[in-house]
C-alpha positions as CSV (number, residue, x, y, z in Angstrom):
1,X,32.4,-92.4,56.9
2,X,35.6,-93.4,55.4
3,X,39.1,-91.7,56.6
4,X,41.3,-90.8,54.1
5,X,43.7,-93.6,54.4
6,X,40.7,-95.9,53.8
7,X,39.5,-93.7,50.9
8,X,42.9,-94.0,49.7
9,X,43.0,-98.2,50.0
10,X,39.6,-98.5,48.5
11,X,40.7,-96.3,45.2
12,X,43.7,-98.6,45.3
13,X,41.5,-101.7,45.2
14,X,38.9,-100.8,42.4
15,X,42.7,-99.6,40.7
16,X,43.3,-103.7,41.2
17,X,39.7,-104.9,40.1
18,X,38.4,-102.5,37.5
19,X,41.6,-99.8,35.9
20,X,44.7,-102.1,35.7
21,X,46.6,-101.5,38.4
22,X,49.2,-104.6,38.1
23,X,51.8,-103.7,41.3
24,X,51.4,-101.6,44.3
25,X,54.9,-101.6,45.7
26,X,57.2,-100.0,48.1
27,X,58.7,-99.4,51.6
28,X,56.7,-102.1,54.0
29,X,53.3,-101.8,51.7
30,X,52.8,-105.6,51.5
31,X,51.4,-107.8,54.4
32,X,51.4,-107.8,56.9
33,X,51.2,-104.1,57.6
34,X,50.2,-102.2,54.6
35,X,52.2,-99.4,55.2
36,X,52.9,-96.9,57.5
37,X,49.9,-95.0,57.5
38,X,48.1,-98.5,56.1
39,X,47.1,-97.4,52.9
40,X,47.8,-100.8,51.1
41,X,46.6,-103.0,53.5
42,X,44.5,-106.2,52.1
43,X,45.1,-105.1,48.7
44,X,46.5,-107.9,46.5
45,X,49.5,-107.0,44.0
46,X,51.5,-105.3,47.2
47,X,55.0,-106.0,47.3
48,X,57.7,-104.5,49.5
49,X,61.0,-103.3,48.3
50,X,64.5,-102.7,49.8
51,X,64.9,-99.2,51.3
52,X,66.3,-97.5,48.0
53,X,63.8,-94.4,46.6
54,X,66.1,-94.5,43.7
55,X,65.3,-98.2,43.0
56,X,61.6,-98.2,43.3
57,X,61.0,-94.9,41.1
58,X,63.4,-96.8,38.3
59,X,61.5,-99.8,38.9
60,X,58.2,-98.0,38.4
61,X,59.4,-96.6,35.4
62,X,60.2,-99.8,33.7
63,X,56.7,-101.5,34.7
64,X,55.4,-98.7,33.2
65,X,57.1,-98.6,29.8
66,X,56.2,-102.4,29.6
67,X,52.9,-102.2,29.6
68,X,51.8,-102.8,33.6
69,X,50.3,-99.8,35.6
70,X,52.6,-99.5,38.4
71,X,51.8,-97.3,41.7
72,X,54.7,-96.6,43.8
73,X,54.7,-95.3,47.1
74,X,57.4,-93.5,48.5
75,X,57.0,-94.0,52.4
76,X,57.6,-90.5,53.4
77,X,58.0,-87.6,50.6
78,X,61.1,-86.3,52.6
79,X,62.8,-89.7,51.1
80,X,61.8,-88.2,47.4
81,X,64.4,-85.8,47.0
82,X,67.3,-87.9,45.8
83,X,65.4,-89.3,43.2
84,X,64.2,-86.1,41.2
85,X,66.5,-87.1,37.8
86,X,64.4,-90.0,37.9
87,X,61.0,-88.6,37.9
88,X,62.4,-86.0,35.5
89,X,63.1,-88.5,33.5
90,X,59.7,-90.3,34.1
91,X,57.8,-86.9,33.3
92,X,59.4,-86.3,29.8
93,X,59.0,-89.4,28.5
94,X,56.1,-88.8,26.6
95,X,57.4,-85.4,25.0
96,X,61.0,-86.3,24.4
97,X,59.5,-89.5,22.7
98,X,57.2,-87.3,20.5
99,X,54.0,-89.4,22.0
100,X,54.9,-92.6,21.5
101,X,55.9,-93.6,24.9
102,X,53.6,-92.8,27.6
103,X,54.8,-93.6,31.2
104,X,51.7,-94.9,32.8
105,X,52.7,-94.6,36.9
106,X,51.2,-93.0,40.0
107,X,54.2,-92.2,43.1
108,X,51.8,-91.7,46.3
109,X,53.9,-90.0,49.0
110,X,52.5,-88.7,52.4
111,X,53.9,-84.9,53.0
112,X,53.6,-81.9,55.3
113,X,54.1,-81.0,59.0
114,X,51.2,-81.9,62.1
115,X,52.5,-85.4,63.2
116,X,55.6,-84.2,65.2
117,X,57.9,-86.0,62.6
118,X,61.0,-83.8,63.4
119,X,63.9,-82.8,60.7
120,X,63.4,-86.7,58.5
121,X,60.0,-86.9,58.5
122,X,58.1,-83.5,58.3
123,X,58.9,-82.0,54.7
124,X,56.7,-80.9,51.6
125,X,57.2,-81.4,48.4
126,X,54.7,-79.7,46.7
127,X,56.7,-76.4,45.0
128,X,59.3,-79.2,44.2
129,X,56.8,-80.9,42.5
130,X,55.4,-78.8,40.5
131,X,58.8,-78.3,38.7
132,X,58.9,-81.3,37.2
133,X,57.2,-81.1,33.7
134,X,54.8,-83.5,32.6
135,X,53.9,-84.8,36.0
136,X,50.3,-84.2,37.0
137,X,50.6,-83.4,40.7
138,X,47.2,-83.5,43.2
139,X,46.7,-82.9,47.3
140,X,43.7,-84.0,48.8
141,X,42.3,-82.5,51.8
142,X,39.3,-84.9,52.3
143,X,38.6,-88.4,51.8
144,X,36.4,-88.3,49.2
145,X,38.9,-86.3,47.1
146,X,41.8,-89.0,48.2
147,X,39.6,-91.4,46.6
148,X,38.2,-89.6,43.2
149,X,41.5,-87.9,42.2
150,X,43.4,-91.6,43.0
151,X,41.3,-93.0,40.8
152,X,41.7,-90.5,38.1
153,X,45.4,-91.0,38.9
154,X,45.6,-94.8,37.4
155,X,43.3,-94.3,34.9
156,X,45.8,-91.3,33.2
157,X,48.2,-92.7,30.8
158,X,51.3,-90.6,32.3
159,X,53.1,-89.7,35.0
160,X,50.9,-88.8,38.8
161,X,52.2,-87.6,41.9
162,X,49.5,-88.0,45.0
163,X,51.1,-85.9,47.8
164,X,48.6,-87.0,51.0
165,X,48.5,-84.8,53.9
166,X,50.4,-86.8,56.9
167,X,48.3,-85.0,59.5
168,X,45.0,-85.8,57.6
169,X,45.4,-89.5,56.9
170,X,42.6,-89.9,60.0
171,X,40.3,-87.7,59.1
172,X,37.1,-88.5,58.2
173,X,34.7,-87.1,55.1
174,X,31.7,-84.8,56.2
175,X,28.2,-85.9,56.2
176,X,27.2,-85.4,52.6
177,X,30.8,-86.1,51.4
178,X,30.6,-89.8,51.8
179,X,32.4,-91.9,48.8
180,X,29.2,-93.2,47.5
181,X,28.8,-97.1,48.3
182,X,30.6,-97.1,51.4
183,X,28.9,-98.3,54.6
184,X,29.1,-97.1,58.2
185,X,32.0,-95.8,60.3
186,X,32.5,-99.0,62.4
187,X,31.1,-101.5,59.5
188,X,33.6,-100.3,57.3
189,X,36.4,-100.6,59.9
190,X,35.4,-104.4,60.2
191,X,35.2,-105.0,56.4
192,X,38.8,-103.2,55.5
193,X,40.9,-102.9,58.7
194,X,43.1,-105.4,59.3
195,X,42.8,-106.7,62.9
196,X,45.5,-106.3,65.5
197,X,47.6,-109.7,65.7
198,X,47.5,-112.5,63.6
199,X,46.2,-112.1,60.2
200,X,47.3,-114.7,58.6
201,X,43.7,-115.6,57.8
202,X,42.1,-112.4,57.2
203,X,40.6,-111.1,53.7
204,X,39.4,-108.0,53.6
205,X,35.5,-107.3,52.3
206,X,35.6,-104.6,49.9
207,X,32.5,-102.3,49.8
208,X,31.3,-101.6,46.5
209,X,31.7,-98.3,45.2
210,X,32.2,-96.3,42.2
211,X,34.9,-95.1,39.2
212,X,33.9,-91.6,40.6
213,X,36.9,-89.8,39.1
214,X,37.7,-86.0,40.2
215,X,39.1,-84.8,37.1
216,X,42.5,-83.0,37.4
217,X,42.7,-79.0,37.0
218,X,39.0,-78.6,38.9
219,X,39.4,-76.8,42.3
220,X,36.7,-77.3,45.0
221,X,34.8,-74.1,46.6
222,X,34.8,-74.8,50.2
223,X,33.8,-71.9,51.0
224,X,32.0,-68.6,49.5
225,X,32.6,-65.1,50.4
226,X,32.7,-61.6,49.0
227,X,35.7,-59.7,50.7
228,X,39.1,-62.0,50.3
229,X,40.0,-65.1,48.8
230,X,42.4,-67.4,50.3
231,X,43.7,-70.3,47.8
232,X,44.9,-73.7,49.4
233,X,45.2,-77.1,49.9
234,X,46.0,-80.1,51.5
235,X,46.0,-79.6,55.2
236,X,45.7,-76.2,55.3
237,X,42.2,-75.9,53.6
238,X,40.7,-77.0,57.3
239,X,43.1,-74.0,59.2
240,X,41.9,-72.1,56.1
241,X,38.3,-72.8,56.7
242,X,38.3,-72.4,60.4
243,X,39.8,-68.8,59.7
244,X,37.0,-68.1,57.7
245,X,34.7,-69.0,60.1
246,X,36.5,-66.5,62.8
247,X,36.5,-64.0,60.6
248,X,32.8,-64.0,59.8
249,X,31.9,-62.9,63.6
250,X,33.9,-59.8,62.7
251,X,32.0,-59.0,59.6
252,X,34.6,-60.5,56.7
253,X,33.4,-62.7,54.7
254,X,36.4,-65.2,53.2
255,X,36.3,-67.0,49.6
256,X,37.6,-70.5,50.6
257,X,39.2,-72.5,47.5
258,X,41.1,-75.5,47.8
259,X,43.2,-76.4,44.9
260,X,43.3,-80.2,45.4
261,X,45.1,-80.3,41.7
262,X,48.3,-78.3,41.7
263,X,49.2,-79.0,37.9
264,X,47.3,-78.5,35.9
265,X,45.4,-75.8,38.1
266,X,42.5,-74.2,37.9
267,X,43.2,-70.4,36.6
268,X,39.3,-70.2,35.7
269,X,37.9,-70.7,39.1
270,X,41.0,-68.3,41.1
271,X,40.7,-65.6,38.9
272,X,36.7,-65.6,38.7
273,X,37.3,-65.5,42.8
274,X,40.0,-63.0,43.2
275,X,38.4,-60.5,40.2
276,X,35.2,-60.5,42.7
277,X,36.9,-59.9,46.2
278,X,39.6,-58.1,45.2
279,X,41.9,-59.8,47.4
280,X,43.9,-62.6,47.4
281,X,46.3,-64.7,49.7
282,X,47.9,-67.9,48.9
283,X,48.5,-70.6,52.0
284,X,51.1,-73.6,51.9
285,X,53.2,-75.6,53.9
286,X,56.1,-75.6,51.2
287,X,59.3,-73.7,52.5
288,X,58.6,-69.9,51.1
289,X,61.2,-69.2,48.4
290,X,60.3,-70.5,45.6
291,X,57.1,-71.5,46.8
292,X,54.3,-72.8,44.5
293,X,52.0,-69.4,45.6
294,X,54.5,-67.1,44.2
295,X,54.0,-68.7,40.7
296,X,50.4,-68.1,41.6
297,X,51.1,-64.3,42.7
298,X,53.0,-64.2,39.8
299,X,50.2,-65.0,37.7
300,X,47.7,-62.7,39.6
301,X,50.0,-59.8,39.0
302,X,50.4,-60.4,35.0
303,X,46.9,-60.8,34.3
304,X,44.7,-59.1,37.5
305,X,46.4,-55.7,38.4
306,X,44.2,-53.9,38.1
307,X,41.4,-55.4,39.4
308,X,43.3,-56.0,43.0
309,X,42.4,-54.1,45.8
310,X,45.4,-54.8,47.8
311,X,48.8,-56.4,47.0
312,X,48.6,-60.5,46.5
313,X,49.9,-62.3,49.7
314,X,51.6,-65.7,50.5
315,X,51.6,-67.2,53.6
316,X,53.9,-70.2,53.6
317,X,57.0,-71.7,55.5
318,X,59.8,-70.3,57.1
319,X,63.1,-71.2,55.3
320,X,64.2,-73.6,57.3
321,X,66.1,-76.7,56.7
322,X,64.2,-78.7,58.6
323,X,61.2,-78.7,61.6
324,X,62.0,-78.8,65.2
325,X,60.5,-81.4,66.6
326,X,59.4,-79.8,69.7
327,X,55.5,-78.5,69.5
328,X,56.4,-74.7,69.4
329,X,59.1,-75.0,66.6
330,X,56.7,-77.6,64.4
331,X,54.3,-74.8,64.9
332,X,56.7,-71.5,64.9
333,X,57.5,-73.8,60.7
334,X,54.6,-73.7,58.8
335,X,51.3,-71.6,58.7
336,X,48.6,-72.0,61.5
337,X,45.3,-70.4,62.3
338,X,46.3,-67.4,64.3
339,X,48.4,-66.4,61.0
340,X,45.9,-67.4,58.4
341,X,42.9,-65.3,60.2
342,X,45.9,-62.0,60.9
343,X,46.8,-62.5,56.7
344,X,43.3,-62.4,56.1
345,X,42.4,-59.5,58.6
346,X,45.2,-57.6,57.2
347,X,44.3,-57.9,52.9
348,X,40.4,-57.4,54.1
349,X,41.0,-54.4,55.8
350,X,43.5,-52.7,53.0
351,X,42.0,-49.9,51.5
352,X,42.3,-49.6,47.4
């Protein structure tokens, strides 16, 4: 069973055989390490860049508007914020110009708290981007989502931001959530994973799987139940579903949905969900004014008032500049179990 980085690198290579992907470029993505997390390793139109965000979203903008299918990674999403005029500028090409210029590009970032990254290396950027119009934002929280909604990525004709969960980059699919076509645990390490030391002579053997797109704006039901919905993604749809499972023992039976595609999003299957439990909370790592849920509460308000049993809730993080890097104050920052099953506890147990 694939991990998501793997998940991640094989999209990336049927991108290069099959979908027209002509440059995978940034920060340390070409040999001989693939990347941080090794998401481009073995692939073969990697390039590195100089250490300027700025640089490589501009640069993946012009590929784009001449024709190539550019996918730029920006090594850590916490490096993203100085270029936001640029991906503005990136996400309303195709409206300003009225249609005729589309802006073919995916940015991959890895984002969130769970690795001990500290102050520089432990940010979201989810809430930040969904404000930037005519982007088509998407967080997997499995493998097998990395891979379909990558795909679907650079195959769409405009703008894609893939925010990848830091903390989930080794996490493996589920039996029966296997990428269809790929082999073994341990035969698919040999065939993709570069070895440790000289590689110089190593090609990678690429397993043969599918254009299994996961269109955007289609959430995944993790998880049924009939008292409370809880609406995530990312990492927090495994703290979310572990809650769930806690909460069962005491009678409460949790709705589990995990986003996965943050624009556009699915309204259909959240308001089908919260119109049947009655209860809703939202959970994110995002930084909690602001946030991405309270657009979502927002929404719930408007159109579900009064078919709430209890008020809408958000469980996000604190509004901090940063996150300790100590274990308590990485965990004091954003949401974790304990909080998830005491939010969900809480809405379950409100009376109308």
């Amino acid at each position: 069973m694939a991990t998501m980085v793997q998940a991640v690198r094989m999209a990336l290579h049927v991108g290069e055989e099959r979908l027209g992907v002509t440059d995978i470029f940034g920060e340390d993505v070409g040999a001989p390490l693939g990347g941080v997390f090794t998401a481009t390793q073995g692939l073969k139109t990697t390039w590195n860049t100089p250490l300027d965000e700025r640089g490589l979203i501009g640069t993946a903008i012009g590929l784009a508007l001449a024709g190539q299918c550019p996918v730029a990674e920006i090594q850590f999403c916490d490096y993203a914020f100085n270029t936001i005029d640029l991906l503005k500028l990136a996400g309303g090409m195709a409206w300003s110009s009225g249609g005729e210029w589309n802006c073919p590009m995916v940015v991959m970032t890895p984002v969130g708290s769970g690795i001990h990254g500290s102050i520089y290396h432990s940010h979201s950027f989810d809430a930040q981007a969904t404000r930037l119009p005519g982007w088509k934002v998407v967080m997997p929280s499995t493998p097998r989502d990395a891979y379909g909604l990558m795909l679907s990525a650079i195959a769409d004709p405009n703008p894609v931001l893939v925010l990848i969960p830091k903390a989930l980059m080794r996490v493996k699919n589920a039996p029966g959530e296997e990428i269809p076509g790929e082999p073994d645990e341990r035969t698919l390490s040999k065939m993709i994973d570069a070895p440790i030391g000289d590689r110089s002579q190593w090609v990678p053997q690429w397993p043969a799987t599918p254009d299994m797109m996961i269109p955007f704006g289609q959430a995944r039901m993790v998880r049924t139940g009939e008292h409370v919905t809880v609406v995530c993604y990312g990492r927090m749809v495994r703290e979310s579903v572990a809650a769930a499972e806690t909460l069962a023992a005491e009678g409460i039976s949790v709705e589990v949905i995990d986003l996965r595609s943050l624009h556009p999003y699915d309204w259909p299957t959240l308001s089908t969900s919260i119109r049947k439990t009655g209860r809703v909370l939202f959970v994110n790592e995002d930084t909690e004014i602001t946030n991405f849920g309270e657009h979502l509460i927002r929404r719930t308000v408007e159109e579900l008032f009064y078919e709430l049993h209890a008020p809408p809730k958000l469980l996000a993080g604190a509004h901090l500049p940063g996150i300790g890097l100590a274990d308590n104050l990485e965990k004091a920052s954003v949401p974790q179990r304990d909080g998830i099953i005491d939010a969900l506890r809480t809405l379950a147990r409100h009376e109308p």
